[in-house]
C-alpha positions in Angstrom: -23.5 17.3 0.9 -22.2 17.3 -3.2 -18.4 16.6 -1.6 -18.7 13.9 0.8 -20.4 11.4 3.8 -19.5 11.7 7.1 -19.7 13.1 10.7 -18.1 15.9 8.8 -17.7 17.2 5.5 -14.7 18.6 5.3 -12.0 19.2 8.0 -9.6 22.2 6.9 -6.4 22.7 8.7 -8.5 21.8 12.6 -7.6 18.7 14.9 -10.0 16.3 16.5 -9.1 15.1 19.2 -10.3 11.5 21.9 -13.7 11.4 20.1 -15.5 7.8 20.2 -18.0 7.2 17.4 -19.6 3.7 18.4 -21.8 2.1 15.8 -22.2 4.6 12.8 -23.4 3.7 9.4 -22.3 6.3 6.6 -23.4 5.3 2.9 -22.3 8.0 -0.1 -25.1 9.0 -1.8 -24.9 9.7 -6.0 -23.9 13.5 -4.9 -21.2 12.5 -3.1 -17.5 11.8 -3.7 -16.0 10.7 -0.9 -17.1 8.5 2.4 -16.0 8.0 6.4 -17.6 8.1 9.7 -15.3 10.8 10.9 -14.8 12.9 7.5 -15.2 12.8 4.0 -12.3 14.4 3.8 -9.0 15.8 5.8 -6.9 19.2 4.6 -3.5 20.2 6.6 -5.3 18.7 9.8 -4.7 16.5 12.6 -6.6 13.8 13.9 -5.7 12.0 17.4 -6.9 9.6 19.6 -10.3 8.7 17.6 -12.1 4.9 18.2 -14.8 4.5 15.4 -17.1 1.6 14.8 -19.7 0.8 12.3 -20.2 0.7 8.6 -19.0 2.5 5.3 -20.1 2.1 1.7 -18.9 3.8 -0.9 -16.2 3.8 -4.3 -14.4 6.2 -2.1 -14.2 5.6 1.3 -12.5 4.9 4.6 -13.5 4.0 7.9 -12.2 7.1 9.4 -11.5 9.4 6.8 -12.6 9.1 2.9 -9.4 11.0 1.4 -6.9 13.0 3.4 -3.6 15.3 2.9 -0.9 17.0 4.3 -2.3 15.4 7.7 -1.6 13.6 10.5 -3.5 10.6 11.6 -2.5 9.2 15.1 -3.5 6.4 17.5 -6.9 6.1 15.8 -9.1 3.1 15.3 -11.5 1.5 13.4 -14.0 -1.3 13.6 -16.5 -2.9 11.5 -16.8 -2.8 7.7 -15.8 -1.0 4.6 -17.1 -2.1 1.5 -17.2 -0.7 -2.0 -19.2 -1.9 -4.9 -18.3 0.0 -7.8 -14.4 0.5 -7.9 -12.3 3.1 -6.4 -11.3 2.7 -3.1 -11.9 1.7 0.4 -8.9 1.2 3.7 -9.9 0.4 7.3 -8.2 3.3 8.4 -8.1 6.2 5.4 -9.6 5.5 1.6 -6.5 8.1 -0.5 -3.4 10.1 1.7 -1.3 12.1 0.0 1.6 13.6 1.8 0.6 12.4 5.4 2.2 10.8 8.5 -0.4 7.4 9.7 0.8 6.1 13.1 -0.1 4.1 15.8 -3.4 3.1 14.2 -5.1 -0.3 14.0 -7.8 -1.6 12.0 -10.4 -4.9 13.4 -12.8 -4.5 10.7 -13.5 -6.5 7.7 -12.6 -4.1 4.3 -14.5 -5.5 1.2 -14.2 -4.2 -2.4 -16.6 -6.8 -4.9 -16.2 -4.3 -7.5 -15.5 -5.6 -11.3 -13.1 -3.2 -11.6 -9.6 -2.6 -10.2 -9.9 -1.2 -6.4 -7.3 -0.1 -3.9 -8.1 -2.0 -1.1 -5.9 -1.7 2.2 -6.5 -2.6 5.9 -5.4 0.8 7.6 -5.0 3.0 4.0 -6.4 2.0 0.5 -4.1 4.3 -1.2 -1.1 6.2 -0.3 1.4 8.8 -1.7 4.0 11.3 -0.9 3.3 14.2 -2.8 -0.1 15.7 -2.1 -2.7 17.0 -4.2 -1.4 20.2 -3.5 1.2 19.9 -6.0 -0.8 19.5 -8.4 -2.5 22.8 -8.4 -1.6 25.5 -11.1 0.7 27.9 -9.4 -0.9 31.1 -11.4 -4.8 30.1 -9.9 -3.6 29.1 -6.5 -0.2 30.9 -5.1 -0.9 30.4 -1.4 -0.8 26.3 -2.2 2.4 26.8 -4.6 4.3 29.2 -2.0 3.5 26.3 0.3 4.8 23.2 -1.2 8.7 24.0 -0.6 8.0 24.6 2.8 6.2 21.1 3.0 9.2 19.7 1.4 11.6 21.1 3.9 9.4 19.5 6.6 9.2 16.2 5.1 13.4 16.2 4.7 13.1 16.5 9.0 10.1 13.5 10.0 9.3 11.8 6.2 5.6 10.6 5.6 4.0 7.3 5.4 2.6 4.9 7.3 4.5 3.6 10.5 3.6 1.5 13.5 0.1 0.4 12.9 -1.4 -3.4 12.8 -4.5 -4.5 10.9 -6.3 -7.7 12.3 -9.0 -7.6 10.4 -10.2 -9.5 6.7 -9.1 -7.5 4.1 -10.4 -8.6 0.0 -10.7 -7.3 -3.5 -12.3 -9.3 -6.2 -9.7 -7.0 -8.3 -6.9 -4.4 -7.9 -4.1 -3.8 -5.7 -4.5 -5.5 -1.9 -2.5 -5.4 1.3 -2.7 -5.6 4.8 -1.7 -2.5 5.2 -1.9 -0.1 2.6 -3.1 -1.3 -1.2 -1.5 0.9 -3.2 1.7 3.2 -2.8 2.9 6.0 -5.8 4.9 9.3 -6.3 7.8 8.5 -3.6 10.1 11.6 -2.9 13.6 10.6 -3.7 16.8 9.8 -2.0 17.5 13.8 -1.4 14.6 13.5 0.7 15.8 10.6 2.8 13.8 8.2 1.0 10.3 9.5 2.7 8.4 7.1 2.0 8.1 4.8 5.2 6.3 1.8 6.1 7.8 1.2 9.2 7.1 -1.0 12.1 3.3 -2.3 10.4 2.1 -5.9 11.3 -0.2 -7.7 9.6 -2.4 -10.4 11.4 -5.5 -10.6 9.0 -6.9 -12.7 6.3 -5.4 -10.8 2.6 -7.4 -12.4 -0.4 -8.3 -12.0 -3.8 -10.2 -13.8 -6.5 -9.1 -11.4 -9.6 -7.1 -11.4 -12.6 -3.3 -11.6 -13.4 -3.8 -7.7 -13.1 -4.2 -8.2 -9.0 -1.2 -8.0 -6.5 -1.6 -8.6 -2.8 0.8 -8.5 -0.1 0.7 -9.0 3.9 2.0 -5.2 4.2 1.3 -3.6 0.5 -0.3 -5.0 -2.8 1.1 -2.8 -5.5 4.3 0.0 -5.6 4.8 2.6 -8.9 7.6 4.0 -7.8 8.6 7.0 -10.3 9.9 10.3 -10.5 7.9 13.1 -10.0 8.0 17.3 -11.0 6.8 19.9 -8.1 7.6 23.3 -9.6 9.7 22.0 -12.0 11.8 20.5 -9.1 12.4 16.9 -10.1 12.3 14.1 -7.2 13.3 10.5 -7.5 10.8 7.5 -6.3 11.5 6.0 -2.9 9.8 3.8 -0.7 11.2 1.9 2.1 10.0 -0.9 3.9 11.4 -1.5 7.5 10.7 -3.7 10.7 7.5 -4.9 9.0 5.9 -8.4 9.5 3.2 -10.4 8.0 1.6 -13.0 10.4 -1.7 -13.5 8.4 -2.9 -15.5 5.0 -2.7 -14.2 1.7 -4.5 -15.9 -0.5 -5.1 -15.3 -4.4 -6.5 -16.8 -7.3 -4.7 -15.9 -10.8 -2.5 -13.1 -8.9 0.3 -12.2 -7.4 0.9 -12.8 -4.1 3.7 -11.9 -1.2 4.4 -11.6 2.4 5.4 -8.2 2.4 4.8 -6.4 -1.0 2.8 -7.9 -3.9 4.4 -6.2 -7.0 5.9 -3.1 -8.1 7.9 -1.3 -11.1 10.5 0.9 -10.4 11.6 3.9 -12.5 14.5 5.9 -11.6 13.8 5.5 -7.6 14.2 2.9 -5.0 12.9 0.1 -3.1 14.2 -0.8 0.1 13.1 -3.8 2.2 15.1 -3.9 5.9 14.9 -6.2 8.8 11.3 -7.4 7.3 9.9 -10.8 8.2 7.2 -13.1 7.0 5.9 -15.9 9.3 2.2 -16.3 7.8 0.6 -19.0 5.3 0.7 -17.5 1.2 -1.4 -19.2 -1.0 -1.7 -19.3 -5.1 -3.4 -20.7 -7.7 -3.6 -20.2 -11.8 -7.0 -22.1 -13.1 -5.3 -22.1 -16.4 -2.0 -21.9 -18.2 -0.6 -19.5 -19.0 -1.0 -16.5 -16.8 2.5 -14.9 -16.8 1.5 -12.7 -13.4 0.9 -15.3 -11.2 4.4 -14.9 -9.0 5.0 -15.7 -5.2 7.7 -14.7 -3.1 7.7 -14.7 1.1 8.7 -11.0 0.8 8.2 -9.9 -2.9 6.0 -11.3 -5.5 6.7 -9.6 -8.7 9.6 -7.1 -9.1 10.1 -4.7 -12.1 13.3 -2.4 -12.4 14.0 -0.2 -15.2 16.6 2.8 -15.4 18.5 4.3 -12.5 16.8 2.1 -10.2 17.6 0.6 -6.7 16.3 -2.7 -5.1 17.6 -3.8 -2.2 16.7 -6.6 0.6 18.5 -6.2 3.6 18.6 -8.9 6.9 15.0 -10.1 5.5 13.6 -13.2 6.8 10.9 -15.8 6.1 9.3 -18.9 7.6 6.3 -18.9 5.4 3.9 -21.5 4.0 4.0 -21.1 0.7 1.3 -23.9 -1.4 0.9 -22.5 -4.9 -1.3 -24.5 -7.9 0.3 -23.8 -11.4 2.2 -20.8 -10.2 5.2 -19.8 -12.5 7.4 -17.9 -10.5 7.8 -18.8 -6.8 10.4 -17.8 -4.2 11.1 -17.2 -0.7 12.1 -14.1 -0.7 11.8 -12.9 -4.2 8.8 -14.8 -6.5 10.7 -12.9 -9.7 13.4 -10.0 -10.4 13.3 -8.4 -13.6 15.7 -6.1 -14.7 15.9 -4.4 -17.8 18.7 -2.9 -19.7 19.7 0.9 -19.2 21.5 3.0 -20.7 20.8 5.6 -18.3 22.2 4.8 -15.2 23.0 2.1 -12.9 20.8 -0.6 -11.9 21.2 -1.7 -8.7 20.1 -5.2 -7.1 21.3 -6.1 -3.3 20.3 -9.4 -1.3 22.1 -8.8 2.0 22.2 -11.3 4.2 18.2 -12.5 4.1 16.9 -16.3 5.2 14.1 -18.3 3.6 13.1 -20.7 6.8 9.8 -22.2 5.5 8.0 -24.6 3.2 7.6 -24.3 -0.1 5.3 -26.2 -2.1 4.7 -26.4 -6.2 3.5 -28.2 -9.0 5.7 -29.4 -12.0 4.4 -25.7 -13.6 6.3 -23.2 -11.4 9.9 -22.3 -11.7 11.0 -22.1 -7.9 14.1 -21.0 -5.8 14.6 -20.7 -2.2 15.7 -17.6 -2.5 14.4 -15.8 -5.9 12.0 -18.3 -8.2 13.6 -15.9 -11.4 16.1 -13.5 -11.8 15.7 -11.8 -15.4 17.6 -9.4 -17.1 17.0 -7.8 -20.8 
């Protein structure tokens, strides 16, 4: 195939349904773009009840599924390994969904990026977003896909997308990029009109999250990195949101040089939101600079590093953590929030909300880091 490595190519608008792949081993050759043992690729289909074992390799890969959207991916597993070598991306579960609902899925295998180069590495997606690449198409070459996005957007207003109650048990690493548990990387979030989409809801994290990288890296339990920003579809313009509810890190995360968090490693937000409820983190985090100086390297039990600019929410509501938390020439460090950084608008309101959250664990540092029980640093300016 010149598109993509798996059981099958492409899937366009069909549903698979209880099929058991045991064993597979799917490796994208030079022609190919995209890699999984089920798929390559998913278009407006659905995808139930599929247990998958075996092996992946690729820059743009999944287990499962290699790149999916408008889709839905339930009660689906995967076992085995994912690994990528060149930069890209790889997830237990899917490599890149746009604009689909992942539930009820789990992921035992170990998902490996060594790449030099930043990777989105997750243990049930590697990269997610709300709006799909359907949106991106120019309306003039492709009017069935145009004529089709409001509709998608009226659907989304009823049942939202993301990812929602699905564990990963398995070892998830990146030697650099963005890292979680759950899903690596999160972008595009469809705004408060839409009832804040963007879900990550009931997820559990019980496997090993580690990186070795650069003060470019962020890992979390649940999500390594968030850009949450305003987007235009069809000159409709959506604010970011992304909320985060019911989720839990049992596991490790472990980093060297990078930021590091129970929940969600870092994230900037830009006229949108970020919303953290009834989240918990009960695992062991664990940082360490080798030299001074590296202004990224910020824990927190729920956050790591937090950036909000204009017209931006971020809010922490009943949160709770009894971490570890051991850091080696960290700067920032905190149980819930490693560092809060505001900056000054003139644009709208900025709005920053710790309701009612519990930091229950140990915290150790170094003369270096600047630490808080709460928030290591609030900063604003």
């Amino acid at each position: 195939s010149t598109v993509g490595a798996g059981l099958f190519d492409n899937i366009s608008g069909g549903t698979v349904e209880n099929l058991n792949l045991d064993k597979a081993m799917v490796t994208r050759l030079k022609t190919a773009q995209y890699a999984g043992i089920l798929a390559s690729s998913v278009y407006d289909g659905e995808i139930y009840n599929c247990q998958v074992s075996g092996t992946v390799v690729g820059p743009y890969c999944g287990g499962i599924i290699g790149a999916t959207s408008w889709s839905i991916i339930d009660n689906c597993s995967f076992d085995g390994e994912v690994r990528n070598e060149e930069g890209g991306y790889c997830g237990g579960i899917i490599g890149s969904a746009s604009g689909c609902v992942v539930s009820n899925c789990s992921n035992l295998g170990a998902i490996k990026s060594v790449a030099e180069r930043d990777t989105k590495v997750g243990g049930i997606v590697a990269s997610f977003s709300a709006t799909s690449m359907g949106f991106s198409l120019v309306e003039e070459a492709y009017p069935e896909e145009a004529a089709k996005t409001e509709a998608w957007i009226q659907s989304v207003k009823k049942q939202g997308v993301g990812i929602k109650n699905c564990t990963n048990q398995g070892d998830v690493y990146a030697k650099n990029g963005s890292i979680g548990g759950v899903v690596g990387d999160i972008s595009d979030g469809l705004g408060a009109e839409y009832q804040d989409v963007v879900m990550i809801k009931n997820c559990v994290n019980e496997g090993k999250v580690s990186t070795e990288g650069s003060s470019t890296c962020n890992a979390g339990g649940i999500c390594g990195w968030d850009a949450t920003s305003p987007s235009t579809i069809n000159d409709i313009v959506v604010t970011g949101a992304v909320r985060f509810e019911n989720c839990t890190n049992n596991g490790t995360v472990t980093t060297v040089e990078a930021t590091a968090a129970g929940i969600l490693g870092g994230a900037n937000i830009k006229k949108g939101s970020i919303i953290f409820e009834d989240c918990a983190d009960t695992g062991v985090i664990s940082a360490k600079l080798e030299e001074l100086g590296g202004f990224n390297t910020t824990v927190g039990g729920i956050a790591g590093s937090i950036y909000i600019f204009e017209e931006s929410e971020l809010r922490f509501d009943n949160c709770i953590t009894e971490s570890e938390i051991n850091t080696q020439k960290a700067v920032y460090v905190g149980g819930i929030a490693g560092s809060i950084a505001v900056a000054e608008s003139k644009e709208g309101e900025l709005t920053c909300i710790l309701n009612n959250c519990q930091s229950n664990g140990n915290i150790t540092v170094d003369d270096y880091a600047t630490c808080g029980s709460i928030c290591g640093c609030f900063m604003r300016g």
